[in-house]
C-alpha positions as CSV (number, residue, x, y, z in Angstrom):
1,X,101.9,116.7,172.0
2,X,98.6,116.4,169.7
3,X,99.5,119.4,168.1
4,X,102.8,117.6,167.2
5,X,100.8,115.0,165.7
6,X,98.6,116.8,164.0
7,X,101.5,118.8,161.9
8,X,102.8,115.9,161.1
9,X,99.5,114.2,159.6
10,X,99.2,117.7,157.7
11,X,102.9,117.3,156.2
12,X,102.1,114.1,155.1
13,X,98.6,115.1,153.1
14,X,100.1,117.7,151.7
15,X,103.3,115.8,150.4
16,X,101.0,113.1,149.2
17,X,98.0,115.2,148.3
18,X,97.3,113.4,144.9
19,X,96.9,110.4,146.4
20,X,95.2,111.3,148.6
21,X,92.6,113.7,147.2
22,X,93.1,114.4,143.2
23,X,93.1,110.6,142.4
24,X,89.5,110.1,143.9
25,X,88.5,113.4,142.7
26,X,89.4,112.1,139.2
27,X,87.3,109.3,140.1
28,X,84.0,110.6,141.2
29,X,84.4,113.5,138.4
30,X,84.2,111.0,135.5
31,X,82.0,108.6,136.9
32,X,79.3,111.6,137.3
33,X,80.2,113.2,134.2
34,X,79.7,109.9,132.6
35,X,76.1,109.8,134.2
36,X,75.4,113.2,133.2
37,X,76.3,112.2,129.6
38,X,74.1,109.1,129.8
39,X,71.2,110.9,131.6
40,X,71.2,113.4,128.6
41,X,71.7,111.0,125.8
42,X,68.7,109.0,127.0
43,X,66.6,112.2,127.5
44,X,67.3,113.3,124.0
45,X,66.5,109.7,122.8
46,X,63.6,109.3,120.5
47,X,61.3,105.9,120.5
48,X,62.6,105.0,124.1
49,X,59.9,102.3,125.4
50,X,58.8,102.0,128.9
51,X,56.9,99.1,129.5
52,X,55.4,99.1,133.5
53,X,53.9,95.6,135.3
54,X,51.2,96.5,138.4
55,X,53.7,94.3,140.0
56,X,56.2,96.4,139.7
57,X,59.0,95.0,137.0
58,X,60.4,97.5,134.9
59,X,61.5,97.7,131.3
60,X,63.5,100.4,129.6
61,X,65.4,100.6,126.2
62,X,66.8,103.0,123.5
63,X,67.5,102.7,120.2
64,X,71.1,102.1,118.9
65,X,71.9,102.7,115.2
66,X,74.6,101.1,115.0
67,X,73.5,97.8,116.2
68,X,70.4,97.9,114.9
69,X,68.2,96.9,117.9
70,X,66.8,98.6,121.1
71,X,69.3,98.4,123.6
72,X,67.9,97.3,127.4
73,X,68.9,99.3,129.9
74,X,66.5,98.0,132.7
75,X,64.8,94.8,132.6
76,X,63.5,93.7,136.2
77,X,61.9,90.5,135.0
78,X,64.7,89.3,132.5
79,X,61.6,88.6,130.2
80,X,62.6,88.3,126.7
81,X,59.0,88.2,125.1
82,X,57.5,91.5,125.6
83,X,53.7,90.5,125.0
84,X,52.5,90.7,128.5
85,X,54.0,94.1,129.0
86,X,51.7,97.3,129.5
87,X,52.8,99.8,127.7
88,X,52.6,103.6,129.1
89,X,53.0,106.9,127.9
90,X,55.1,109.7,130.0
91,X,51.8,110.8,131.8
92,X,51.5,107.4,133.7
93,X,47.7,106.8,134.7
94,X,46.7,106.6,137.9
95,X,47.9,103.3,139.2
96,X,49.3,102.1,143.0
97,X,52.5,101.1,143.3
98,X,54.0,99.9,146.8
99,X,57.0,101.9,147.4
100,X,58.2,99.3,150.3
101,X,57.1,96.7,148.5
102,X,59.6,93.7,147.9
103,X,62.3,94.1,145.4
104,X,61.7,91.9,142.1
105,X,64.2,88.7,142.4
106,X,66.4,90.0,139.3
107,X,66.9,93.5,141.0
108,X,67.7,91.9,144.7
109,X,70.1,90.0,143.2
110,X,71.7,92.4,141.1
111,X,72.2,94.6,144.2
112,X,74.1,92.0,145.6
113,X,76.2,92.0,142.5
114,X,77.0,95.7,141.8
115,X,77.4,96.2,146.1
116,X,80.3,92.9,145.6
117,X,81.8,94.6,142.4
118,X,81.7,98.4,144.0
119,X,83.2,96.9,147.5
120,X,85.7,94.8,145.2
121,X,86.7,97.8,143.1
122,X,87.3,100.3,146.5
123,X,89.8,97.6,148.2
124,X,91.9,97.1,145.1
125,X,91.9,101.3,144.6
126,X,92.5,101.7,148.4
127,X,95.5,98.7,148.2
128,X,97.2,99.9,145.4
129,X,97.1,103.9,146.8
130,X,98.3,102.7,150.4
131,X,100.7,101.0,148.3
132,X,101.9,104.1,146.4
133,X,102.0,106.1,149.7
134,X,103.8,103.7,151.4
135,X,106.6,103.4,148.8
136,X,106.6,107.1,148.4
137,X,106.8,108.4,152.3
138,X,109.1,106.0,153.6
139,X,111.7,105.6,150.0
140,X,112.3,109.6,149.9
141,X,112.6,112.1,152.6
142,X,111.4,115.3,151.6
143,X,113.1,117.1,149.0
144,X,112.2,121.0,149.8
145,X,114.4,123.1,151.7
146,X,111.8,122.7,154.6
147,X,113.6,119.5,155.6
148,X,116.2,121.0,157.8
149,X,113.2,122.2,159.6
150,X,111.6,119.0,160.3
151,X,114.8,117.3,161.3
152,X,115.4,120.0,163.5
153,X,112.4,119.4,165.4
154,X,112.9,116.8,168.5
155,X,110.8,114.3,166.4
156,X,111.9,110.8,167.1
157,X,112.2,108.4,164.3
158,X,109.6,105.8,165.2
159,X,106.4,108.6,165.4
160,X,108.1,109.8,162.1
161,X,107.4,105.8,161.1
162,X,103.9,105.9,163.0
163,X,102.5,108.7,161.3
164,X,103.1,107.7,157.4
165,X,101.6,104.7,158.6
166,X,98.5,105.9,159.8
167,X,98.5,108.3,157.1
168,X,98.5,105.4,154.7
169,X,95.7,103.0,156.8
170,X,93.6,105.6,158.5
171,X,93.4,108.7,156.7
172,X,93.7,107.6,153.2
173,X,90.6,105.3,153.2
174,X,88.7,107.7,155.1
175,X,88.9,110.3,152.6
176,X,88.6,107.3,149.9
177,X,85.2,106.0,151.7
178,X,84.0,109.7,152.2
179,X,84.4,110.4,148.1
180,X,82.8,107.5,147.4
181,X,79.7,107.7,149.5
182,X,79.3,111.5,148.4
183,X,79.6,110.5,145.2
184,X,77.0,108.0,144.7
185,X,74.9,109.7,146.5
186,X,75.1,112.9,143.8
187,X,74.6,110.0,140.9
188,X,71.8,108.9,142.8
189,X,69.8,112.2,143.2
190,X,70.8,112.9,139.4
191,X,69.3,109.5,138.7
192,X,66.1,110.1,141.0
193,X,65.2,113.7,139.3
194,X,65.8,111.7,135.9
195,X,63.7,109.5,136.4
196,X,60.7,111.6,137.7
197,X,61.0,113.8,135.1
198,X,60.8,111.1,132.1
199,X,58.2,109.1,133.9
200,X,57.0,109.7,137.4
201,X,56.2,105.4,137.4
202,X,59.9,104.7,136.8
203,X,60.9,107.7,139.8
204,X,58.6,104.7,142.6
205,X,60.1,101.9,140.9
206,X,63.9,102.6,140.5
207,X,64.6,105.5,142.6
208,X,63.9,102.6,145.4
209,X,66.0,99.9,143.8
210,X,69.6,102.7,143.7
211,X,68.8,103.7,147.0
212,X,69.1,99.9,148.1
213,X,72.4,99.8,146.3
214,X,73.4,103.3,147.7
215,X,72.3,101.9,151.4
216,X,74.0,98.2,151.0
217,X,77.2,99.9,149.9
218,X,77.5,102.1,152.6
219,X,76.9,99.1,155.1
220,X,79.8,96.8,153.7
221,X,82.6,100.0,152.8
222,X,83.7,100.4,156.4
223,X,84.7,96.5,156.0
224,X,87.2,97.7,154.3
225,X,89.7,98.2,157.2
226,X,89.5,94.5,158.1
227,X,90.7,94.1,154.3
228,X,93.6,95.9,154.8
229,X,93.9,94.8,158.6
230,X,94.3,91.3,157.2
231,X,96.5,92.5,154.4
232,X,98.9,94.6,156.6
233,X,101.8,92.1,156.5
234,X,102.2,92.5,153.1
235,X,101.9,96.3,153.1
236,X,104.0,96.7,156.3
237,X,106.5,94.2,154.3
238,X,106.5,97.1,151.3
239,X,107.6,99.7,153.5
240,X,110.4,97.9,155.3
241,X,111.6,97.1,151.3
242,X,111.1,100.7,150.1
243,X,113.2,102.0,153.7
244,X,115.6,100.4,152.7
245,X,118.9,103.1,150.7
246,X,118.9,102.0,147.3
247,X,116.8,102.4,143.7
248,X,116.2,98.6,143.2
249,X,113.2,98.8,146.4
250,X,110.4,97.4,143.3
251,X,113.5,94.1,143.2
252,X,113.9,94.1,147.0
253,X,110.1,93.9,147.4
254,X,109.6,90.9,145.5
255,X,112.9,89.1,145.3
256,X,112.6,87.5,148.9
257,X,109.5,85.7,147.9
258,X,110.8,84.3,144.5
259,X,114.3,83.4,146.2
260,X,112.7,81.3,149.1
261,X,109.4,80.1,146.6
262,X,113.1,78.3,144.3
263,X,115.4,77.7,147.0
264,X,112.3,75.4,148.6
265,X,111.3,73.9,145.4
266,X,114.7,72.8,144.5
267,X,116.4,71.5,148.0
268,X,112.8,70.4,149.4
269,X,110.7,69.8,146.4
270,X,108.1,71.3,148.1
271,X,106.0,74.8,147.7
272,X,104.7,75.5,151.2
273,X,106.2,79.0,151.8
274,X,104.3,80.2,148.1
275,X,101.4,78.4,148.8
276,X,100.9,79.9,152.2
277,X,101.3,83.2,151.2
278,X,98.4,83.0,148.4
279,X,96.4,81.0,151.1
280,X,97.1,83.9,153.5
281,X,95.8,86.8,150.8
282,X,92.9,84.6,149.3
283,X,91.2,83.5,153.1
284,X,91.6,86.7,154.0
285,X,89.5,87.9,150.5
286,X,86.9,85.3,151.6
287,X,86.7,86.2,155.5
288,X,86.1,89.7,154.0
289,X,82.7,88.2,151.8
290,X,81.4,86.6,154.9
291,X,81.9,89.7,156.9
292,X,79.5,91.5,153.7
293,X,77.3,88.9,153.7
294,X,77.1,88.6,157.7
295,X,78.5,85.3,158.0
296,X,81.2,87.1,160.5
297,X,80.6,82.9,162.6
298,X,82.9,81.3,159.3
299,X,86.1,83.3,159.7
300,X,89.1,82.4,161.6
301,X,90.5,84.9,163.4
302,X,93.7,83.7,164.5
303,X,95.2,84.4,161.0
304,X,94.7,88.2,161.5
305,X,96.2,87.9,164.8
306,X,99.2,86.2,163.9
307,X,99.2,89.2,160.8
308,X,98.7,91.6,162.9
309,X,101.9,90.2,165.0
310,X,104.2,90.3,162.2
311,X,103.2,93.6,160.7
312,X,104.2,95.3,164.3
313,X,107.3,93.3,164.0
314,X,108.1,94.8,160.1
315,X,107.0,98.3,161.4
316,X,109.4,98.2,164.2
317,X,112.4,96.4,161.5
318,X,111.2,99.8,159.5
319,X,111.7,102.1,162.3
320,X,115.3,101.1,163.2
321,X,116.0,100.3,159.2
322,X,115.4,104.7,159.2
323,X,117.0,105.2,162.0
324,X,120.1,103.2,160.5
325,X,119.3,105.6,157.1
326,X,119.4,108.7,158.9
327,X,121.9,108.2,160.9
């Protein structure tokens, strides 16, 4: 019986293979290509200034022709006026520095920015790909000569159903999560050796402040299954719409929700049905940021519930909507 299970979950990564693997492979390969490049053009740079506090604040820039001006690439003290920097050479004197000491204000609070905008940027990648999945699996049965096979097989229509499913919520951000962590963590040790080669003061100082990003990141990612827990109305709604026999599933996706949105505002005057569904989508956005911020006390969780409710009752519309195709 696993084994059944388990050749279906391989069908459905190989049919859907670029979304699942090539597209986040694309990913990680420019954004550590784009390091790379960086890494080098700084290394190659000529006049960079390094300016280091005892207490730890950091300040790093570059020239830029075309502007004119140094560009800042770190500045852990936002300070402006420069006359109460030290300035160092690339054999950095014999100083202490705390490596567990407290992270400067600026840099604490810019983790908590770039581990919002990283988080932010993997649900909205992760949505859209379930999305595409979705769409794709349930729209189209397979179009090699291999299909006879698989209807042949004493597979019944609702595990068929199950599987793209948990292909699409399971498996898909798994890998997603995976490539992300493994790639942050390569851009990481590329920035770490950087950094202790061009000054072994800048290796104690930012090495620890990416690691913090790196580790915050990797605490809030796995929230990303209660995203798409609390969005899985939507998403089950997508597949019912893309089951359905015909080439206008994009219209039959959306028109359901513009039809009811008019026919309320012009018999009722009214725009609750609309208005709940943004309300829906944007709580669920902010139950998601007190989860990351570990305010888990402030969400309601009878709204996933009642999500949860209806997306079982759209999987199982689905399932007989196939059967109905099929048959």
């Amino acid at each position: 019986m696993l084994n059944l299970y388990f050749s279906q979950l391989k069908r459905e990564f190989w049919e859907h293979k670029t979304s699942l693997v090539n597209i986040p492979l694309t990913l990680s390969s420019v954004a550590i290509i784009a390091l790379l490049a960086g890494l080098i053009y700084f290394s190659l740079a000529e006049h960079k200034q390094i300016f280091v506090q005892s207490d730890g604040d950091l300040y790093v820039s570059v020239p830029n022709q075309l502007k004119g001006a140094p560009v800042t690439l770190v500045d852990s003290h936002n300070q402006s006026d420069l006359g109460s920097w030290q300035q160092t050479d690339v054999k950095f004197p014999a100083r202490i520095i705390n490596k567990e000491m407290d992270l400067p204000k600026s840099i604490e609070r810019g983790k908590e920015e770039v581990r919002s905008f990283l988080f932010v940027a993997t649900v909205i990648l992760v949505f859209f790909s379930v999305l595409g999945i979705l769409c794709s699996s349930l729209s189209a049965d397979r179009k090699d000569s291999s299909i006879l096979l698989w209807r042949s097989l004493p597979v019944p229509e609702s595990r068929n159903v199950l599987i793209k499913y948990a292909n699409a919520f399971i498996v898909l951000p798994c890998i997603y999560i995976v490539f992300a962590i493994v790639t942050m963590g390569i851009m990481l040790s590329m920035l770490s050796i950087t950094e202790y080669i061009f000054s072994p003061a800048a290796e104690l100082i930012l090495t620890s402040s990416f690691y913090h990003f790196y580790t915050s990141y990797i605490a809030v990612v796995f929230y990303l299954f209660f995203a798409l827990l609390w969005l899985s109305p939507l998403l089950a709604w997508v597949g019912l719409a893309c089951s359905y026999p015909s080439k206008f599933s994009p219209f039959i996706v959306v028109a359901p929700f513009v039809l009811i949105a008019i026919i309320e505002a012009l018999v009722f005057r009214t725009s609750h049905f609309s208005q709940t569904v943004l309300d829906y989508i944007d709580n669920g956005m902010d139950s998601v940021g007190h989860l990351v911020h570990g305010k888990s006390e402030l969400i309601d969780f009878s709204q996933p519930a009642i999500g949860i409710a209806l997306t079982a009752l759209l999987i199982t519309a689905t399932i007989y909507l196939r059967k109905w195709r099929i048959d």
